[in-house]
Each structure stands twice: as C-alpha cells, then as structure tokens.
LUMSENU-617335 format. One line per field, with one value per residue (C-alpha): residue number from 1; x negated, y, z negated. Coordinates in Angstrom, 2 decimals, m for minus. Each point is the difference from the previous one (the first is absolute). Layout:
# residues N
resi	[NUM ...];
c1	[X ...];
c2	[Y ...];
c3	[Z ...];
***
This chain:
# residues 82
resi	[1 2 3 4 5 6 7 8 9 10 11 12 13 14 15 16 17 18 19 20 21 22 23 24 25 26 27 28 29 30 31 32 33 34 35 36 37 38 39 40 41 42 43 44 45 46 47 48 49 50 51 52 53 54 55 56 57 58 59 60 61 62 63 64 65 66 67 68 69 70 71 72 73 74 75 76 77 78 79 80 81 82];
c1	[m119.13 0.69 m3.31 m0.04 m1.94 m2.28 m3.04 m1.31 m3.29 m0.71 m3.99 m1.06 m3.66 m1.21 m3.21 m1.98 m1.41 m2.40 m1.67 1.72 0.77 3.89 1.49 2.96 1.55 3.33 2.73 3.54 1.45 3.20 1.76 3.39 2.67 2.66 3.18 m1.15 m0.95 3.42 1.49 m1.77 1.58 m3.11 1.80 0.08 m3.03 m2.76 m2.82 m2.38 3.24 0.61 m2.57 2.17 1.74 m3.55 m2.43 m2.56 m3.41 m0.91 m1.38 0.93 m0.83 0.77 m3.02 m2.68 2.26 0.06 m2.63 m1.26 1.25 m0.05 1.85 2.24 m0.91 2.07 m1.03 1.71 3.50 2.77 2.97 3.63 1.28 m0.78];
c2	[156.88 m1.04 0.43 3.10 m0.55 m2.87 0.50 m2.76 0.09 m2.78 m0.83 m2.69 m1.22 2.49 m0.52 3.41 0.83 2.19 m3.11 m3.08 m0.55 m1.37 2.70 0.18 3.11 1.30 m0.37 0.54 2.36 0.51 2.20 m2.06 1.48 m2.33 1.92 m0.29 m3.91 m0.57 0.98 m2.33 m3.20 m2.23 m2.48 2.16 2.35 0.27 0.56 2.28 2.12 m0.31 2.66 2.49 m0.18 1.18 2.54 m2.52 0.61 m2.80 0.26 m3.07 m0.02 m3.55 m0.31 0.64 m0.69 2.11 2.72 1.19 2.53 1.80 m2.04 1.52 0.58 1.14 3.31 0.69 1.79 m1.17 1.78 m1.75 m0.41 m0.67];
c3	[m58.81 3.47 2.66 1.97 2.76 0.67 2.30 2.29 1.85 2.54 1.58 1.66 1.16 2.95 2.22 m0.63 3.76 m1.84 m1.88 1.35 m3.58 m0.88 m2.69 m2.23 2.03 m0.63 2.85 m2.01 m2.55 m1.54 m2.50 m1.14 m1.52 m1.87 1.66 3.53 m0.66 m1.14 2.99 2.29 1.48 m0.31 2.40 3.05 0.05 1.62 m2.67 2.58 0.39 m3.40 m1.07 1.79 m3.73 m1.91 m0.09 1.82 1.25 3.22 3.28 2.34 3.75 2.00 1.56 m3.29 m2.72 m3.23 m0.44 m3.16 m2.35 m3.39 m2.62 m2.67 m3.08 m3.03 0.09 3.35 m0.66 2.56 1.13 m1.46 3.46 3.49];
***
C-alpha cells in the first residue's frame, strides 16, 4: 500500500530565557502529501517557498530566526488541498 501522508517535525537546540537552559524546541512542521511532492522540480525551488505546497506550521522572522510552535501529531486531521 503506497504511504499517504508522511509527517515531519523538525527542533533544534534553543536557549530557554526563562532558565538559560539549551532545549530540544520545535521550529518546523510539515504534513507531505505524495501528489503534491511529485509535482515539484527539486532543481529549481526554493525549499522556504517550498512549504507554500503543504499544510506547514513555521514562524521565521530575519532578525530572531524561527520561533517555536506546536508540532503535529497524528491525530491532527488535514484538509486534501491547499
């Protein structure tokens, strides 16, 4: 049976300003869908801009980087298209 939908959270290593502490926080996620992949040309894009394809949850400023957010989970239900 062919996958679905795959579901990719990203964290990374974030200073806590509450503690001072580094924690795993997460900064990216992504619902993929095999039918919108395929109709990317890898060569060319621009993989922020990318995510303009997905239901996507990521909040990126130039001047503090990414922020944190809620990461997906399988129990979240996502619309078929954009």
């Amino acid at each position: 049976m062919p996958t679905r939908r795959v579901i990719v959270n990203v964290s990374d290593f974030r200073v806590d300003t509450a503690d001072g502490n580094s924690k795993l926080t997460p900064i990216l996620a992504v619902h993929f869908e095999p039918q919108s992949l395929q109709q990317l040309n890898f060569l060319a894009l621009d993989p922020s801009d990318s995510m303009k394809n997905f239901n996507h949850r990521m909040a990126f400023k130039k001047t503090t980087g990414f922020a944190r957010l809620e990461p997906y989970t399988a129990d979240d239900s996502f619309a078929s298209s954009l």
